[in-house]
Backbone bond lengths (Angstrom), bond angles and torsions (degrees), N, CA, C in turn:
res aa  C-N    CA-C-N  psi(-1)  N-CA   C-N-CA  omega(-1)  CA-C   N-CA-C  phi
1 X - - - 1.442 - - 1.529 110.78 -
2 X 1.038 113.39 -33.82 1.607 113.72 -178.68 1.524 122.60 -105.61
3 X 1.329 122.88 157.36 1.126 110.65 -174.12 1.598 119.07 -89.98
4 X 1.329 113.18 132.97 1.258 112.17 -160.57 1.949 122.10 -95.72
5 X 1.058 97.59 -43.92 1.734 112.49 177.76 1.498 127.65 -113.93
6 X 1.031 132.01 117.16 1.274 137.00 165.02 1.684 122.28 -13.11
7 X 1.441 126.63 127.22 1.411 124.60 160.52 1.647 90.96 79.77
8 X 1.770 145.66 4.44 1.177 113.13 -163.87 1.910 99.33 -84.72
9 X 0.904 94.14 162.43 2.181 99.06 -175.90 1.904 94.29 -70.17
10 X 1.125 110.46 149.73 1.059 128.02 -176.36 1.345 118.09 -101.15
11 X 1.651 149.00 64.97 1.468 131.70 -162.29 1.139 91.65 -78.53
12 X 1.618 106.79 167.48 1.381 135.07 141.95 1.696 121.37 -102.22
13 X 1.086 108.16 121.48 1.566 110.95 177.08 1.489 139.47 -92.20
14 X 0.945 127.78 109.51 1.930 109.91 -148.07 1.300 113.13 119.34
15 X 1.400 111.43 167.27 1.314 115.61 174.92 1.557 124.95 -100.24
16 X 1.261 124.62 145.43 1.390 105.81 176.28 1.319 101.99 -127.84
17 X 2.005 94.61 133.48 1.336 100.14 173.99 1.720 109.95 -115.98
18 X 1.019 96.84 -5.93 1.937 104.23 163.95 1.610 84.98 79.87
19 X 0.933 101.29 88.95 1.924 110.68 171.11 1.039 100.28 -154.07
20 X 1.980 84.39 118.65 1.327 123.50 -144.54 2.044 98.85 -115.55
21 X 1.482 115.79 4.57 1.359 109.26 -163.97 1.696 97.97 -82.73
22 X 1.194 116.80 161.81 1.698 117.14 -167.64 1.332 128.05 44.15
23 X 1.564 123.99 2.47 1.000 132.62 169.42 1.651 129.92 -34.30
24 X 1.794 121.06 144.96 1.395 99.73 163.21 1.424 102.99 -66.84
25 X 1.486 131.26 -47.35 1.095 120.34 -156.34 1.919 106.52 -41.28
26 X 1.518 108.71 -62.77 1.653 114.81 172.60 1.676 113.66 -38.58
27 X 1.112 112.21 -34.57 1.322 113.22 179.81 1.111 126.82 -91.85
28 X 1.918 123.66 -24.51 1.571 107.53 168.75 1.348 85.49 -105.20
29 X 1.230 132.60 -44.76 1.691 87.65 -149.36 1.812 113.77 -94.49
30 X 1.347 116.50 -16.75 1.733 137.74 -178.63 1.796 89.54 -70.77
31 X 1.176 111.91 -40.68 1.697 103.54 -158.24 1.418 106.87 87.81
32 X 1.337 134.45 8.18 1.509 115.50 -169.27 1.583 112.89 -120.00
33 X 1.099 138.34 144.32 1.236 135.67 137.35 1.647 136.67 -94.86
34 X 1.579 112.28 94.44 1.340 99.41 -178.50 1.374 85.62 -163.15
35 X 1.531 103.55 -169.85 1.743 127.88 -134.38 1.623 133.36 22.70
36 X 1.047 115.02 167.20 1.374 109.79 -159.82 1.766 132.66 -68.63
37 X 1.028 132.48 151.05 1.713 115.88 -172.58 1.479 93.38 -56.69
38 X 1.769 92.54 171.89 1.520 103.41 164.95 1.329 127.60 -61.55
39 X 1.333 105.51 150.77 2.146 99.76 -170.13 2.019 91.33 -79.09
40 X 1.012 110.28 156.84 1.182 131.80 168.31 1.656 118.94 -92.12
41 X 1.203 123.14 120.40 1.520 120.43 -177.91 1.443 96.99 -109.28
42 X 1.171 123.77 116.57 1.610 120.20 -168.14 1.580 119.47 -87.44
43 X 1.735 90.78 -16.11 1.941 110.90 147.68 1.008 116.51 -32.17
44 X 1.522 105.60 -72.16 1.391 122.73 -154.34 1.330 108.33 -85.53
45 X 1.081 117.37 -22.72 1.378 118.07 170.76 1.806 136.74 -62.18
46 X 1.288 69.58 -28.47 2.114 93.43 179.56 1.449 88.93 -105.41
47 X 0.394 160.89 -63.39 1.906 164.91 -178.04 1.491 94.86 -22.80
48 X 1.481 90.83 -73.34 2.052 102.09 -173.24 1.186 105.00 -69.48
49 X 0.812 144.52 -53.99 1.648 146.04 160.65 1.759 129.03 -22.59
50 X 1.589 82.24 -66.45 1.275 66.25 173.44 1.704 134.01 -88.86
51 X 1.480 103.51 2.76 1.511 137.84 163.63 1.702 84.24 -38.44
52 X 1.599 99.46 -79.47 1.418 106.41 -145.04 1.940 101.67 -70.54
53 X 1.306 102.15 -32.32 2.161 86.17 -173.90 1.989 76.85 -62.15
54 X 0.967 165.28 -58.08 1.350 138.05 -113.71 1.493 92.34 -83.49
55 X 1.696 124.52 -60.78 1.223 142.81 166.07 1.688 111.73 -4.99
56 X 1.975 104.22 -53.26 1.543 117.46 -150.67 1.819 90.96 -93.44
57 X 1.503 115.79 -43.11 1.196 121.83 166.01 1.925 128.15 -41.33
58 X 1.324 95.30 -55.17 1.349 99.01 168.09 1.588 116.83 -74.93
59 X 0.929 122.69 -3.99 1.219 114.53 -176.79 1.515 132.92 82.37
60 X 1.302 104.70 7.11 1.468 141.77 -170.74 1.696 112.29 -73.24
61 X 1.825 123.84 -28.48 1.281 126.02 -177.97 1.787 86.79 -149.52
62 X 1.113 116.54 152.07 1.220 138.65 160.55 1.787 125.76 -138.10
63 X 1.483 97.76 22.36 1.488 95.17 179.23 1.883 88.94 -144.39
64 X 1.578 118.56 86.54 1.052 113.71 174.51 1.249 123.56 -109.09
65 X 1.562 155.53 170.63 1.484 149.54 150.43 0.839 113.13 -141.78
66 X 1.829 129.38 139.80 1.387 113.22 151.17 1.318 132.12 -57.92
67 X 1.470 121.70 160.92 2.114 110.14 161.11 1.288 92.76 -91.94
68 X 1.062 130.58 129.70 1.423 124.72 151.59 1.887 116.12 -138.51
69 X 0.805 109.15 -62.13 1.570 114.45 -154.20 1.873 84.28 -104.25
70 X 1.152 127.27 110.84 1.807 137.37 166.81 1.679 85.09 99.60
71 X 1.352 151.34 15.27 1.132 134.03 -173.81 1.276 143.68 44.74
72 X 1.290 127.80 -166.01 1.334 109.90 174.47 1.656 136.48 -40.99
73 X 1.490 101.65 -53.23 1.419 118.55 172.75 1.340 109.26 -47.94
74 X 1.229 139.96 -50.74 1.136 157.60 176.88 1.736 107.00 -60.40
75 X 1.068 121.68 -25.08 1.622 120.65 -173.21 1.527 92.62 -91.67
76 X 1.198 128.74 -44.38 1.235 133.46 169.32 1.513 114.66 -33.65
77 X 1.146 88.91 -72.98 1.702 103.99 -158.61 1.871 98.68 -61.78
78 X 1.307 105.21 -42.61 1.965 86.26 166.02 1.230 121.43 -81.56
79 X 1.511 126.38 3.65 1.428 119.04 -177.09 1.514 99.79 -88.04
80 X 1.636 123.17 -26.47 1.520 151.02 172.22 1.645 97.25 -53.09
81 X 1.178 122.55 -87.28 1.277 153.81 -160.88 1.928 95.75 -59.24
82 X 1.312 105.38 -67.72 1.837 88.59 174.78 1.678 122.29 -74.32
83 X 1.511 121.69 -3.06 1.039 104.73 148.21 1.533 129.54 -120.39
84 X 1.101 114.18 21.65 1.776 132.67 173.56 0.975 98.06 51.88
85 X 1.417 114.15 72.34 1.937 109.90 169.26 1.909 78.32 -178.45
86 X 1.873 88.83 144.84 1.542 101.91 -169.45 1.431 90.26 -101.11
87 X 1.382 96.00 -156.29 1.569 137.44 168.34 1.202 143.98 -131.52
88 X 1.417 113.33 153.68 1.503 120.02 173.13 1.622 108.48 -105.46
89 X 1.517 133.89 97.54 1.152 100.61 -179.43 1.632 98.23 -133.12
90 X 1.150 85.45 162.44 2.041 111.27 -171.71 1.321 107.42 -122.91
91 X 1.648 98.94 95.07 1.310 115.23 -176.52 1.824 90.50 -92.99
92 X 1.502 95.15 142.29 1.795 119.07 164.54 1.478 85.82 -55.56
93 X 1.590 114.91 -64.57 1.823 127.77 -141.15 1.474 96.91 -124.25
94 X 1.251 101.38 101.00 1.685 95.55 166.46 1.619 115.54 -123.98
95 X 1.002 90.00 49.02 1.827 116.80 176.19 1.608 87.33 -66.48
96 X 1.802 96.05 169.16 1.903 109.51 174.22 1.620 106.50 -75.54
97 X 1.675 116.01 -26.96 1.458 102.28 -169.58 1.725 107.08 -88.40
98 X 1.623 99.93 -21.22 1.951 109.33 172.25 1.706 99.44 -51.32
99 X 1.361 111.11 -60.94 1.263 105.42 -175.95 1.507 135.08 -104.66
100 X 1.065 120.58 32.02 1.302 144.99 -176.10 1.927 109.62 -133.74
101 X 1.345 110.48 -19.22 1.571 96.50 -158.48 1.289 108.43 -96.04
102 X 1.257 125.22 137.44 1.202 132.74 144.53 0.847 154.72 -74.76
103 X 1.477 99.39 81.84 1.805 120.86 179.80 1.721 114.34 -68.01
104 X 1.054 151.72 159.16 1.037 168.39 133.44 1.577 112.33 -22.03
105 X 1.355 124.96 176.11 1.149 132.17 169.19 1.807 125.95 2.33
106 X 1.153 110.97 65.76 1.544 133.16 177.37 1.481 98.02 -142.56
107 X 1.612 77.81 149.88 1.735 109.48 171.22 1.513 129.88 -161.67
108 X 1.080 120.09 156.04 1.612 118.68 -153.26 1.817 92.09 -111.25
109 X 1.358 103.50 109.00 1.866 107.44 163.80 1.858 112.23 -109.79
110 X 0.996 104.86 132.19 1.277 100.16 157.77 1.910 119.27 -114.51
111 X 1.242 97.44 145.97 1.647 117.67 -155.78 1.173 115.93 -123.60
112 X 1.364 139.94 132.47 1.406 153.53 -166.73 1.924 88.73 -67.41
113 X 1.743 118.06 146.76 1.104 107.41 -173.78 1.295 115.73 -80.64
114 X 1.603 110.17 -8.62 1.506 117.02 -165.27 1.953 101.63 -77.86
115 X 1.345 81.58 -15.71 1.970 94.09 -176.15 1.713 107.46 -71.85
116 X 1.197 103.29 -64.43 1.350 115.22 -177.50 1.497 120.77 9.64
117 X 1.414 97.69 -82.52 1.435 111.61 176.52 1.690 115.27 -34.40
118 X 1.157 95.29 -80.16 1.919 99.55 175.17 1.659 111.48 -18.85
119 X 1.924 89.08 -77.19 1.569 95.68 179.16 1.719 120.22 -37.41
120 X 1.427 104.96 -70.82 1.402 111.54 172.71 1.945 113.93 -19.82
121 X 1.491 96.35 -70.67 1.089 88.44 -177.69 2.034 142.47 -72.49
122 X 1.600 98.81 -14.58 1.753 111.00 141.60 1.554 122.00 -51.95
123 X 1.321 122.02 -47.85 0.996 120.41 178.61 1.514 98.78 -55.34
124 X 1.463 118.95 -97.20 1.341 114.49 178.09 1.605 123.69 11.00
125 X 1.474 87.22 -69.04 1.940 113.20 178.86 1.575 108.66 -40.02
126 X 1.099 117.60 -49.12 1.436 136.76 -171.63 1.285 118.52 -103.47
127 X 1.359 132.37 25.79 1.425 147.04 156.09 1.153 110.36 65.65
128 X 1.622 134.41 15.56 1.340 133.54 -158.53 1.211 104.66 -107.76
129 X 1.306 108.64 127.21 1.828 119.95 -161.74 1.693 98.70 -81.70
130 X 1.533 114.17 139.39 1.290 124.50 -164.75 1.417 117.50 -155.56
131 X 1.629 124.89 159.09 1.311 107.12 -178.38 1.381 97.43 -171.64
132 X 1.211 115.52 130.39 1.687 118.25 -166.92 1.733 85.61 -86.14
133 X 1.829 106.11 142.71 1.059 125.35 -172.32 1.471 122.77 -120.24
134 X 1.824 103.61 -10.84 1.541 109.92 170.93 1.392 109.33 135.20
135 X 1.208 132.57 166.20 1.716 141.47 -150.30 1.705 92.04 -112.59
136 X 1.380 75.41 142.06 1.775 100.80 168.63 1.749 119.35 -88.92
137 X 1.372 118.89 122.16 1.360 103.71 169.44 1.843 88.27 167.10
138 X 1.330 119.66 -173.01 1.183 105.93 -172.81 1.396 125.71 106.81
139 X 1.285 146.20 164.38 1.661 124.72 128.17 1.348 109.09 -109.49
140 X 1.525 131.30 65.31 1.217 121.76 155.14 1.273 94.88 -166.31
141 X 1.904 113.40 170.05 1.274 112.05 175.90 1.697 108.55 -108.70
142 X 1.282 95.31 134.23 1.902 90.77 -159.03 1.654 83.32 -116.20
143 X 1.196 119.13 127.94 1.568 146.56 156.42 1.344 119.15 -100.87
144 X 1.495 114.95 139.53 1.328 109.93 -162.73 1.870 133.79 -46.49
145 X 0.534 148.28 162.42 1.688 129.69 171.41 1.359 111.02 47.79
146 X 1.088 137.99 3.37 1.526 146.59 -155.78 1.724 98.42 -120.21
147 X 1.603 99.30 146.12 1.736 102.17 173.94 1.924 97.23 -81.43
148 X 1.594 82.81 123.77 1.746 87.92 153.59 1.778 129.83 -1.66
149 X 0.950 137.26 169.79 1.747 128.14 177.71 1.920 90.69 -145.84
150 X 1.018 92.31 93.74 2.090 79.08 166.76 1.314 114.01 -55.44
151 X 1.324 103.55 117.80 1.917 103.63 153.45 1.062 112.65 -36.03
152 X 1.302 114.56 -71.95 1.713 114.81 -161.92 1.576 122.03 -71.97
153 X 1.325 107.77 -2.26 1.861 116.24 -179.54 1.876 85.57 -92.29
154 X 1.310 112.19 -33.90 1.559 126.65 -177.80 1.730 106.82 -45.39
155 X 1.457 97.02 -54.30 1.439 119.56 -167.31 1.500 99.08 -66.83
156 X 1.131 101.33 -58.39 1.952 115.87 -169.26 1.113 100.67 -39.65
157 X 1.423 124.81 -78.32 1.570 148.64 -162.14 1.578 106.13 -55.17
158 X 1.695 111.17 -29.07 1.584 92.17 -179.77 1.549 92.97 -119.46
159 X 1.231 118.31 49.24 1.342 98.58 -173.18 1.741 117.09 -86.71
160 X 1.219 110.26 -31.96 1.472 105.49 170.51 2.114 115.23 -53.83
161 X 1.152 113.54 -6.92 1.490 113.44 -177.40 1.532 114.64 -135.51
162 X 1.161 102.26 29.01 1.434 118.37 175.17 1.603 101.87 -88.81
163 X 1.743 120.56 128.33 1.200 118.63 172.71 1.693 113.95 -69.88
164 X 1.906 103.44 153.99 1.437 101.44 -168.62 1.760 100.54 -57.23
165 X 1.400 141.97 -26.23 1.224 128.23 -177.02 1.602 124.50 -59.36
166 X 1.460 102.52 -14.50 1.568 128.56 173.26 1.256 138.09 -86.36
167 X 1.608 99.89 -25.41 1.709 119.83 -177.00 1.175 108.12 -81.46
């Protein structure tokens, strides 16, 4: 769940369509609750899935997460926070629904760079839509055009609801 080593590449696994209906984002910070959850593709779900147990099985990634519940941005910031080390990442789409939405079957690995290649090219092999999103290392999470995010102001601020794997 957390990020463990300096400089490793950051993928994203899955597709993102920034679906934003039932969202936390709609719900803490909009105030709203409405349109429908994300649809589930049960394809894509076992596809990416079982992509990723094979990955964690072989021994191939040891720093994995789902996106699910606050989205991508949100997988970040606890993969940041439980292992106290930020990011550099270079989002294509850093729109509110890129990083807020909750798409289905995605997950955030980070990978030694010497790996890359291999991985990269399994993925390919296995039709599973992917897109490197930026390197781990740092203490903050820096988004493009955006001020820095301290980990540790990260940590502070949520620290009463931080899980014990995080503290």
């Amino acid at each position: 769940v957390a990020f463990k080593a300096e400089g490793e590449i950051i993928l994203l696994i899955g597709e993102t369509r920034g679906h934003l209906g039932q969202s936390l984002y709609l719900r803490e910070i909009e105030k709203r609750e409405e349109g429908s959850a994300p649809p589930v593709d049960l394809a894509a779900e076992k596809r990416n899935g079982d992509f990723v147990r094979e990955l964690i099985e072989a021994g191939r990634v040891d720093t994995v997460h789902d996106c699910s519940d606050g989205g991508l941005l949100v997988t970040l910031a606890e993969m940041a926070m439980a292992g106290r080390m930020g990011a550099r990442l270079a989002l294509a789409d850093a729109s509110i629904p890129a990083l807020y939405g909750e798409d289905q079957a995605r997950y955030v690995v980070a990978v030694p760079g010497k790996s890359l290649r291999k991985l990269l090219q399994a993925l390919d092999s296995a039709g599973v839509p992917h897109s490197a999103i930026g390197t781990t290392g740092g203490d903050a999470l820096i988004l493009p055009g955006e001020k820095p995010i301290s980990v540790t102001e990260l940590r502070n601020k949520h620290e009463g609801w931080l899980p014990k794997y995080m503290a």
